[in-house]
C-alpha positions, 0 to 999 in steps of 0.5 A: 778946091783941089790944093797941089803938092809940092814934092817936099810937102808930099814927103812930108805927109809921108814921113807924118803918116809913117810916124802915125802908123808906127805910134797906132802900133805901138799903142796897140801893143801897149793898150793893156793894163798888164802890159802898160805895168810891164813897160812901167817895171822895166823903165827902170832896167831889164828884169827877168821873166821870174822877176816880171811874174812876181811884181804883176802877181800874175802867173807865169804863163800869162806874163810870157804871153804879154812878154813874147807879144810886146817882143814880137812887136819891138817893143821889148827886147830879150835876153837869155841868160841859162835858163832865165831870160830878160827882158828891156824896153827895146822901143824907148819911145814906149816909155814916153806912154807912162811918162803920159799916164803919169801926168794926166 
């Protein structure tokens, strides 16, 4: 059975679609322990990339590879400040993810 769309139900459909596609991505972006616990640090403010490497124990290189990933893709947000640069959470919908993995 073929079942007809009004114009307002097709914007609909379009709006939901667009509202998955930028959900897939922002999982995507996300979908790495490091940068799961990167979101989790900067909920709470901006930090710098000196600050980020120390709490991760990770190393530097490393933790500007997620840092400029999650940043190319809007999720985060950088600011520099002489020779240290911060970063924050510039999708606050990210820290919606945590709040998930904390309940569950």
């Amino acid at each position: 059975m073929i079942i007809a769309l009004t114009e307002k139900s097709a914007a609909v459909t379009r709006i939901d679609q667009q509202r998955l596609e930028r959900a897939a991505e922002v999982l995507k972006t996300v979908a790495h322990p490091v940068r799961l616990r990167i979101v989790e640090l900067l909920e709470g403010g901006q930090k710098s990339v000196t600050e980020l490497k120390e709490l991760l124990g990770v190393t530097q290189p490393l933790t500007s590879q997620h840092l400029s990933q999650m940043r190319m893709r809007g999720v985060l947000g950088s600011r520099r400040d002489g020779a240290q640069v911060y970063y924050s959470i510039a999708n606050p919908d990210v820290v919606k993810v945590i709040h998930c993995i904390r309940r569950g």
